[in-house]
VODOKE-68593 format. One record per residue (C-alpha): x negated, y, z negated; residue number from 1. Coordinates in steps of 0.02 Angstrom, whole numbers, plus 32768, in hexadecimal, padded with zeros to 4 digits. Layout:
- u/v/w/seq
- X/Y/Z/NUM;
...
//
This chain:
- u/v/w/seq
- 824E/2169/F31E/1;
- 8205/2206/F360/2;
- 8175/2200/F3D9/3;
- 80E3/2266/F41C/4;
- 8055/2278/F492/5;
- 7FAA/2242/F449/6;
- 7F23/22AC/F4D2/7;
- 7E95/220C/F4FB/8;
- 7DFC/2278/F4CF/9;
- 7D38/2243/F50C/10;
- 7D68/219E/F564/11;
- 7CD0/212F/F572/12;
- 7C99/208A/F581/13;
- 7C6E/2012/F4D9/14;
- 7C4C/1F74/F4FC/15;
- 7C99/1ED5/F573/16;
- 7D32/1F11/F59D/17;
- 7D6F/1F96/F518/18;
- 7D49/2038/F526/19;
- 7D6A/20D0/F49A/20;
- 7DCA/217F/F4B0/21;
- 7DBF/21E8/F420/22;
- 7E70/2222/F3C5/23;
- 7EB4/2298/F354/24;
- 7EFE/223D/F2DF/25;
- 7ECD/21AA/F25A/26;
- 7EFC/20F5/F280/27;
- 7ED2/203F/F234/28;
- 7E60/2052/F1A8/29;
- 7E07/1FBD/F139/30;
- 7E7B/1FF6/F0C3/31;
- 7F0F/1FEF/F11A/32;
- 7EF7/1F7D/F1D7/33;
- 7F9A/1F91/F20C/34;
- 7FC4/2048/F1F1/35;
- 7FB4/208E/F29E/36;
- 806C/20BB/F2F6/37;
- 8012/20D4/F39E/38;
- 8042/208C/F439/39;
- 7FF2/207E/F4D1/40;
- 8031/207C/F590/41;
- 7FC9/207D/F63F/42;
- 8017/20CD/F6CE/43;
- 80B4/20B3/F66E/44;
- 80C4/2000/F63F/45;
- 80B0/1FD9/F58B/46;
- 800E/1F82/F55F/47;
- 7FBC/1F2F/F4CA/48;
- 7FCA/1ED3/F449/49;
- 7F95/1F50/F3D2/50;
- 7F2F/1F49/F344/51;
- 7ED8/1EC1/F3AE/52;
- 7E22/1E88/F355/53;
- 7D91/1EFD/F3A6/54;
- 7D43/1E4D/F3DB/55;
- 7DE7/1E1C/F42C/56;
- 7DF1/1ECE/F48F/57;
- 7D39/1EBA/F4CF/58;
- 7D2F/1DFB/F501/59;
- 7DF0/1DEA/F52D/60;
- 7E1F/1E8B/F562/61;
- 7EE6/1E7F/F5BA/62;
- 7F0F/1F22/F575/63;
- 7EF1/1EFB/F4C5/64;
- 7ECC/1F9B/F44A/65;
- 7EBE/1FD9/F3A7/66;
- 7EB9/2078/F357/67;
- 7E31/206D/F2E7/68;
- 7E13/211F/F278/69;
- 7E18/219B/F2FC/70;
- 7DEB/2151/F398/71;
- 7E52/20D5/F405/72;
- 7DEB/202B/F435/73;
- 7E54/1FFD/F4DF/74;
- 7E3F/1F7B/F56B/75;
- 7E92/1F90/F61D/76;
- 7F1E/1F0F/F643/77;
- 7EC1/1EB9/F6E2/78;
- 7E0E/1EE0/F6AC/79;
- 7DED/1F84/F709/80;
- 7D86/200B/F6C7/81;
- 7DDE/20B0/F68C/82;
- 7D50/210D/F6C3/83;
- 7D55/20C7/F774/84;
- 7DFD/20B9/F796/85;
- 7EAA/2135/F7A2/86;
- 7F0F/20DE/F726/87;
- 7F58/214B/F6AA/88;
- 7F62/2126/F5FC/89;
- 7FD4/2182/F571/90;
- 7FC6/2152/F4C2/91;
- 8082/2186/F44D/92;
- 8072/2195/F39C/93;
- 8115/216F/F340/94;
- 8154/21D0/F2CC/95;
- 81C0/2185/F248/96;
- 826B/21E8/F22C/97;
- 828C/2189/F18B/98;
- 8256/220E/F137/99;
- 822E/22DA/F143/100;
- 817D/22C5/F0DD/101;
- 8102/22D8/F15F/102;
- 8055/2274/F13B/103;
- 7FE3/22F3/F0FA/104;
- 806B/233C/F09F/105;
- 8090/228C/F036/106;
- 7FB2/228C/F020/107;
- 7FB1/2321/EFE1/108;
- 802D/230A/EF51/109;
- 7FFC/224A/EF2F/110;
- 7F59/2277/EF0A/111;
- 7FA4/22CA/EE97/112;
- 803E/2265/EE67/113;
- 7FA9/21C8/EE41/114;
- 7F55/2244/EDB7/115;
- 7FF5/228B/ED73/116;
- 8005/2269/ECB8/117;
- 8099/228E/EC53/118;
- 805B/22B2/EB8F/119;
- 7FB6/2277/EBC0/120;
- 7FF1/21CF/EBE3/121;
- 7FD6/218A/EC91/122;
- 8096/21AA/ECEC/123;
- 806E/21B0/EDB8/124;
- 812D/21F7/EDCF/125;
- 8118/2283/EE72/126;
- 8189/231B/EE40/127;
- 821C/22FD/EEA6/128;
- 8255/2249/EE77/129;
- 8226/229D/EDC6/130;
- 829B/2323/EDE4/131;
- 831A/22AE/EE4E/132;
- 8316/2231/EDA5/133;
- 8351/22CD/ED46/134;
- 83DB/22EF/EDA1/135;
- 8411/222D/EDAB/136;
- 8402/2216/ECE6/137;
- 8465/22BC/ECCF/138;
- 84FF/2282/ED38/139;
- 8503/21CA/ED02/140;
- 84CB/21D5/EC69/141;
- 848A/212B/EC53/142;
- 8468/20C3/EBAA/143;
- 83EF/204D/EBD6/144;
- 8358/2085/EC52/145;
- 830E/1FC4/EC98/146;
- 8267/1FEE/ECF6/147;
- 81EB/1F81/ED48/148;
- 8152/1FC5/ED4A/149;
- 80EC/1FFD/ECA8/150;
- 8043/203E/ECD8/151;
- 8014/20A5/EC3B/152;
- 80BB/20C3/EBFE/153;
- 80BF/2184/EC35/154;
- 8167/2179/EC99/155;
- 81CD/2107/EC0E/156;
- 818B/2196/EB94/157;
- 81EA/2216/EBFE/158;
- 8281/21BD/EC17/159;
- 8284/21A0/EB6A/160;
- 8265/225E/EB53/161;
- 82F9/2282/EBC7/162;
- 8375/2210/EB54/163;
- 8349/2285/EAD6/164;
- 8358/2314/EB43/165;
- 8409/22FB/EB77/166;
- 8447/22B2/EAE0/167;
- 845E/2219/EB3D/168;
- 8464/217B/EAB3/169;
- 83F4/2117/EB14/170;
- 8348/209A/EB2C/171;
- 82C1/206B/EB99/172;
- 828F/1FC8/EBB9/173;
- 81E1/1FBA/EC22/174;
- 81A7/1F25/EC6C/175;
- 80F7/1F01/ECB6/176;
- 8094/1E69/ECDE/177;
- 8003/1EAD/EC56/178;
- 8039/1EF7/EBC8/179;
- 7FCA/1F83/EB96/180;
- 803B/2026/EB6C/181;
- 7FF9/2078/EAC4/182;
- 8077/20E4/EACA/183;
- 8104/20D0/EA1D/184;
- 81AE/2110/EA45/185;
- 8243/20CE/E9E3/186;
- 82A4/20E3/EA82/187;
- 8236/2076/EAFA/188;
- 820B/1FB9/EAF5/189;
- 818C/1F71/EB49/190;
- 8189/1ECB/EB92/191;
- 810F/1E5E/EBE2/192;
- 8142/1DEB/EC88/193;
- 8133/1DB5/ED2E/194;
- 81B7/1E14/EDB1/195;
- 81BD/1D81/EDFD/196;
- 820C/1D24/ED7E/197;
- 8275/1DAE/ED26/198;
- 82F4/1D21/ECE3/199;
- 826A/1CE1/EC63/200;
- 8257/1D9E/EC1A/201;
- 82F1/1DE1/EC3D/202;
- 8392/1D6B/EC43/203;
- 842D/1D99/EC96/204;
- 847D/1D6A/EBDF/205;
- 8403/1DF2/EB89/206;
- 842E/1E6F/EC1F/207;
- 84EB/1E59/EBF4/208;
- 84DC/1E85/EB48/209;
- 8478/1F34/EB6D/210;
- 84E3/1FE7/EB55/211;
- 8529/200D/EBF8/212;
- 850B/2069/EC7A/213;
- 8466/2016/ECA7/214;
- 83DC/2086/ED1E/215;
- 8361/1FFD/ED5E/216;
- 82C2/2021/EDAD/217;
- 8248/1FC6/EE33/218;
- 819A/2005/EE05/219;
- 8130/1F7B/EDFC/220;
- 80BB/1F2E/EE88/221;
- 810B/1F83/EF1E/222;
- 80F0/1EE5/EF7A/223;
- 818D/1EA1/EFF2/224;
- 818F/1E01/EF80/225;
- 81A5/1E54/EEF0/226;
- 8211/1EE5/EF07/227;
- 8273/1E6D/EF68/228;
- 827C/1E0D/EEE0/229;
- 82BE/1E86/EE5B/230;
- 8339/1ECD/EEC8/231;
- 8381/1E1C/EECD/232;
- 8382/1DFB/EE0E/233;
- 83CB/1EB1/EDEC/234;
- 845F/1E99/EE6A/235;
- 8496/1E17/EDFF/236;
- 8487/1E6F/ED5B/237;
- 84CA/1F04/ED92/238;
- 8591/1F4F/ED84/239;
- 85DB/1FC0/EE03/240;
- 85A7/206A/EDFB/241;
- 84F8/2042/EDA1/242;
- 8461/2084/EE02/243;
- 83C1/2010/EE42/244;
- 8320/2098/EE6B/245;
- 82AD/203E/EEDE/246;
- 821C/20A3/EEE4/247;
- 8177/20C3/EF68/248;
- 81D1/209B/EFEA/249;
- 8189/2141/F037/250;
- 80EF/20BC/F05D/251;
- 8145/207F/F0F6/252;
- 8165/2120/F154/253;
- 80C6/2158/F125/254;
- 8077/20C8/F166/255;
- 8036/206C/F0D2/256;
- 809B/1FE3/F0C5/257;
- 802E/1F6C/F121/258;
- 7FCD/1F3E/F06B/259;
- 8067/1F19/F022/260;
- 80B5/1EA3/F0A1/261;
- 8144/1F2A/F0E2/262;
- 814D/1F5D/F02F/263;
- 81F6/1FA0/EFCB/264;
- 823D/1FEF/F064/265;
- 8245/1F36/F0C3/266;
- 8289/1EEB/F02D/267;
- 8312/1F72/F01D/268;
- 8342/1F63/F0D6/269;
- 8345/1EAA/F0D2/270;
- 83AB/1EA9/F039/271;
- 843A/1F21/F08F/272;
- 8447/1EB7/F124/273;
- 84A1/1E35/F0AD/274;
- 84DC/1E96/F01B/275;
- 8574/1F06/F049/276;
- 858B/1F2E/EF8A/277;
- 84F4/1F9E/EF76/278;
- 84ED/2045/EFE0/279;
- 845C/20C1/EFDD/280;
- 848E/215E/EF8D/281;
- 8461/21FA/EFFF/282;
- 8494/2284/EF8C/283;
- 83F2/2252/EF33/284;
- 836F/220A/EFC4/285;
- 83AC/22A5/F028/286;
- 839E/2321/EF98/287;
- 82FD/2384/EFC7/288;
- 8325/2345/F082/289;
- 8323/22A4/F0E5/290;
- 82E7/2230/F05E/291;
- 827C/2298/F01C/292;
- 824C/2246/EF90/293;
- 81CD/21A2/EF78/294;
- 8268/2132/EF5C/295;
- 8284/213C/F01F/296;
- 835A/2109/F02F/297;
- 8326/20A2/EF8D/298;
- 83B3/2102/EF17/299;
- 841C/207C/EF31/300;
- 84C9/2066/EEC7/301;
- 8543/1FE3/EE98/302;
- 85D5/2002/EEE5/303;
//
């Protein structure tokens, strides 16, 4: 983790014993309470907890803060006013290395990336992965495409487009909790079930019997629980040298992960740290540049 020097801007008094200083960058949000990477240290010493309740700051002060927006709500450690006294305080903002997207570079192209249809069917793919899944399909050349993750249908249209593309004699199967794809593509199959309980729609013994190699993809909830528990079911159906894509993992770097309880990335670390037969694949998470891509290290292949 990279760090740098937030400047404390308009320090003034709020109420009990917080007190505000105005910053340059956005925090904790009601959309996403945990999202701030700040940390804060007076005359030196590390001091919080962050992300501390405003009523907990004012009434129980101790050094407690939270970056709220763009200003920083902060109590001193022993109850001594910042105006009053010489203490120093620096606030570092960390800066996640996971990946080389900077923030308002990944906002400007999700905007974008949440509108994006492919033949006017909802698809939500950004460019790169779209571009990285190309090149993937190309070299492997899989027959069977297992995704997670419906929506509208828009992205198993595509893949289904690229079969055809590449002469590749392949199908998509799409999953999704609610089954509501009009789209009618003898080379896709939608199914409706729970990612939780992927044995009920898709049994290992139905998995075995699909045209090898198989390309399976994490697309559904983005919460921990759930990627976590794909990535689980799919290392068991998988053979060595088939790919798993665990996608939006780009929400942790960015911040974002918070609503989704750690989200894909956690489930994809905490899978590694016991499964020695799956590695990430860098030639495509490090493509563009250091996982650039929303599948932050979440190309990861049977080996």
């Amino acid at each position: 983790m990279a760090s740098r020097l937030l400047q404390l801007k308009n320090v003034r008094h709020h109420a009990g014993a917080s007190f505000i200083a105005d910053v340059d960058i956005d925090g904790d949000s009601m959309e996403n309470p945990a999202a701030s990477l700040v940390r804060l240290f007076e005359n030196g010493l590390e001091i919080g907890p962050a992300h501390s309740p405003h009523a907990d700051i004012e009434n129980a002060g101790s050094g407690r803060f939270c970056h709220w927006y763009k200003q920083l709500y902060f109590s001193s450690s022993d109850a001594t006013s910042p105006l009053k006294s010489d203490y120093t305080y620096t606030a570092l903002v960390e800066e996640s290395s996971r990946t080389a997207i900077q923030k308002p570079t990944f906002l400007a192209l999700q905007s974008g990336v949440l509108r994006y249809p492919y033949k006017d069917v909802w698809c939500c793919k950004s460019p790169i992965d779209m571009a990285l899944y190309q090149m993937l399909i190309w070299r492997e050349k899989p027959r069977t495409i297992l995704e997670l993750g419906t929506l509208e249908g828009g992205s198993a249209l595509w893949f289904a487009d690229l079969f055809r593309a590449y002469n590749i004699d392949g199908h998509v199967y799409s999953l999704d909790i609610v089954s509501n794809s009009k789209v009618k593509d003898p080379l896709v199959t939608f199914h409706q079930g729970d990612v939780l309980d992927l044995k009920r729609s898709w049994p290992l013994e139905w998995i075995k019997r699909l045209p090898r190699p198989i390309l399976a993809i994490e697309d559904s909830g983005h919460q921990f629980e759930m990627s976590a528990a794909v990535i689980a079911y799919m290392a068991e159906a998988l053979r060595p040298g088939e790919y798993l894509v665990v996608e939006d993992g780009i929400a942790t770097p960015m911040g974002e992960d918070a609503q989704f309880n750690g989200g894909p990335l956690r489930a994809i670390d905490e899978f590694l740290k016991s499964r020695s037969e799956f590695t990430i694949d860098r030639e495509f998470c490090d493509f563009f540049g250091r996982n650039v891509t929303w599948s932050v290290d979440g190309f990861l292949r049977r080996t």
